[in-house]
C-alpha positions as CSV (number, residue, x, y, z in Angstrom):
1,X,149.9,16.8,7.4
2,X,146.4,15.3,8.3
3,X,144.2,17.4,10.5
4,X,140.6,16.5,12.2
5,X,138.2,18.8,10.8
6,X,134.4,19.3,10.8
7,X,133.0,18.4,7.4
8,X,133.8,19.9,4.5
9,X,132.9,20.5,0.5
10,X,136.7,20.9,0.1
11,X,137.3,17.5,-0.1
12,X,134.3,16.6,-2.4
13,X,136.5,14.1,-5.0
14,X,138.1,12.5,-2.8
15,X,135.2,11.6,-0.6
16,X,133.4,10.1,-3.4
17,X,136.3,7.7,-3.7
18,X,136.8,6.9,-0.1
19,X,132.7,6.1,-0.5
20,X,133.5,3.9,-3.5
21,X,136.2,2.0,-1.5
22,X,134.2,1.6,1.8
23,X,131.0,0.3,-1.1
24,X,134.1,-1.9,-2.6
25,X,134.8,-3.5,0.7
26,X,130.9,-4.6,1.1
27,X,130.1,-1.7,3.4
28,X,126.3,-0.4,3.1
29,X,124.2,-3.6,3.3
30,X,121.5,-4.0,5.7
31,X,123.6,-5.3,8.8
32,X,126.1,-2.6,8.5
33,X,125.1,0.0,11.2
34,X,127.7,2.6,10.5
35,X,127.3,6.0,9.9
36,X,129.0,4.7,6.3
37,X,126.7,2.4,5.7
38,X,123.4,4.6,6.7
39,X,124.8,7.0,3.8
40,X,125.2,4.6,1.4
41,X,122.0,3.0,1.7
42,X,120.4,6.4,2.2
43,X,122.0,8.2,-0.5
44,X,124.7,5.9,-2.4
45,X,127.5,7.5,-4.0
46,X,125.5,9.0,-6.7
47,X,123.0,10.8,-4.6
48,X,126.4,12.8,-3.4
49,X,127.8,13.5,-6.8
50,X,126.6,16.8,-7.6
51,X,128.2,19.8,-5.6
52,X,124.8,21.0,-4.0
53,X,123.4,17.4,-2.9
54,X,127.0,17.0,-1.3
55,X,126.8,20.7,0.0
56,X,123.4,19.9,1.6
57,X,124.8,16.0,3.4
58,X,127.8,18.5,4.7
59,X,125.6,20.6,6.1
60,X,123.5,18.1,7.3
61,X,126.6,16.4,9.4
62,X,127.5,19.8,10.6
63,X,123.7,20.8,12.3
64,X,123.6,17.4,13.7
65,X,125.4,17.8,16.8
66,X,122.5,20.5,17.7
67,X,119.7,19.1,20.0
68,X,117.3,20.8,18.0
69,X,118.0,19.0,14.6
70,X,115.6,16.9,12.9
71,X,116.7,13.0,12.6
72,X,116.0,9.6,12.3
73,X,114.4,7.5,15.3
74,X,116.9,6.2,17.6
75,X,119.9,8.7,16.3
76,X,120.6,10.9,18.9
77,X,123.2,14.4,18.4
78,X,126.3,13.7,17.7
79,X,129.5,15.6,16.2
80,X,131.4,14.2,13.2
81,X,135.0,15.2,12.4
82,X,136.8,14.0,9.0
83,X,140.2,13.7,8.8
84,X,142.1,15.4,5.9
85,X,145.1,16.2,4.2
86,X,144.8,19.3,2.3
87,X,142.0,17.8,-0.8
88,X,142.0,14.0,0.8
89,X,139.4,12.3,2.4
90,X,141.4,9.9,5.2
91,X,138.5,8.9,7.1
92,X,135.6,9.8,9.8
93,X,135.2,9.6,13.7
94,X,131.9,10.5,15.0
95,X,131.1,11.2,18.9
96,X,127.7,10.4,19.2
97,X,126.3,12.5,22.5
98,X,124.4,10.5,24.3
99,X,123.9,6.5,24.8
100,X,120.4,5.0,23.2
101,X,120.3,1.6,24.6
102,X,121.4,0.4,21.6
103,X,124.4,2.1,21.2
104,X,124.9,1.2,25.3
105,X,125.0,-2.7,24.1
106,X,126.4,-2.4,20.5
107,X,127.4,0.8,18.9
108,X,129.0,3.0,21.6
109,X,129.8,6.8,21.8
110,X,132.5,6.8,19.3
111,X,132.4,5.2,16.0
112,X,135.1,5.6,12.8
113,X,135.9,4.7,9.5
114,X,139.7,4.9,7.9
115,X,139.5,4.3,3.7
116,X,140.9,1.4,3.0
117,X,143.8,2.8,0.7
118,X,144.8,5.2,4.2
119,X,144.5,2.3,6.5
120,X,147.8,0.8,9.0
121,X,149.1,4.7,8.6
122,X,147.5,5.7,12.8
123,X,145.0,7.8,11.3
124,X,142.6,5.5,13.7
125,X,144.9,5.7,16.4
126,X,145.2,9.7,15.8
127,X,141.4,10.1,15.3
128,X,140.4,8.4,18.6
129,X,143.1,10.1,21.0
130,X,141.9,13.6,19.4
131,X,138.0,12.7,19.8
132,X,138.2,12.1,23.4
133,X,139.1,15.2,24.6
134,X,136.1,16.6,22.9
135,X,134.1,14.5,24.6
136,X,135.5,15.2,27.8
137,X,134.3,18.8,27.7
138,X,130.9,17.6,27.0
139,X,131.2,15.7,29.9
140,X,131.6,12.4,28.5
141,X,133.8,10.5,30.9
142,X,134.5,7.5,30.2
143,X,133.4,7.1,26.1
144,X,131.7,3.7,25.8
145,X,134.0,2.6,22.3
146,X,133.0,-0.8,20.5
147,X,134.3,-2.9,18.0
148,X,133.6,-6.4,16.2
149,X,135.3,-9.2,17.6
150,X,137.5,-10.1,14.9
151,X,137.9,-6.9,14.4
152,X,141.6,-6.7,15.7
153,X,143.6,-3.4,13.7
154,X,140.6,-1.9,15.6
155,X,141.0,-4.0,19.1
156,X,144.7,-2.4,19.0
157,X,143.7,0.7,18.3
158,X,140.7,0.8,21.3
159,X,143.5,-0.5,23.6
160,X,146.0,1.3,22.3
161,X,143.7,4.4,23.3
162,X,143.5,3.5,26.9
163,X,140.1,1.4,26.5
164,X,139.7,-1.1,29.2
165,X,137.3,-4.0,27.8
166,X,134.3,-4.8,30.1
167,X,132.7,-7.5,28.2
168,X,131.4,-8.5,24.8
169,X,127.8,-8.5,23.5
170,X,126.4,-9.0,20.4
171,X,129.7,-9.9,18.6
172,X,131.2,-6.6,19.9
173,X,133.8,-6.0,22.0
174,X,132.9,-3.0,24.8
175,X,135.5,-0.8,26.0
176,X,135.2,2.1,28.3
177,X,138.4,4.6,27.7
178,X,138.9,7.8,30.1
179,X,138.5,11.0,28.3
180,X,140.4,13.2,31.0
């Protein structure tokens, strides 16, 4: 049975492969401003082939919700959760903690990724309804969720979540969904 956990090396393979897929799909080129694509152009899927470079990028996701961690300009703490089945990589959500103003107009609190062979299953659905509640106790209320505008599996989902749109920007979508 899937479960949201914090990153882990137990699912090393199979994260390689969802990697591959999301690379597959066109994900990691300059205009894609997903935590996916950051890794990919960052690192690739070869720069996490070897158990301690994947070891140290786990690590690295896990330190990153603490105030006190080291990273890029204009990332800001935030808590990633993967969602596995036993050895399978299904997919990420990340909950960033705080709104630059670039996330406020296109990337939001909450971003996620499903692999594209575990897609149309609710793992999106399951991921977001889960996330909010931790966001809730760090007194995130509403979570500012966006998506691209023809981006509808991921407009149903959003809505699906509670998320009330308030406008569109940028080719994204804003919606603000309660986390209480």
């Amino acid at each position: 049975m899937p479960e949201l956990v914090r990153p882990t090396t137990d699912v090393h393979a199979s994260f390689l492969a969802a990697m591959a897929e999301f690379r597959e799909e066109g994900r990691g080129g300059p205009d894609d401003r997903s935590q996916i694509g950051h890794d990919l152009r960052q690192l690739g899927i070869e720069g996490l082939t070897a158990t301690d470079a994947f070891a140290a990028y786990v690590a690295r996701l896990n330190a990153e919700p603490l105030p006190e961690t080291p990273r890029p300009e204009g990332f800001v703490p935030s808590t990633t959760f993967w969602l596995v089945d036993g050895p399978e990589f299904l997919g990420r959500i990340q909950l960033r903690h705080r709104l630059t103003e670039w996330l406020r107009d296109v990337g939001g609190h909450i971003g996620y990724d499903v692999r594209k062979s575990a897609r149309r299953r609710g793992h999106a659905s399951r991921m977001l309804r889960e996330i909010l509640s931790y966001a809730h106790g760090l007194g995130i209320d509403p979570a500012l969720v966006t998506c691209d505008v023809d981006n509808l599996g991921s407009r149903r989902v959003i809505e699906a979540c509670g998320g009330v749109l308030e406008d569109v920007r940028a080719g994204k979508r804003r919606y603000w969904i309660p986390t209480a």
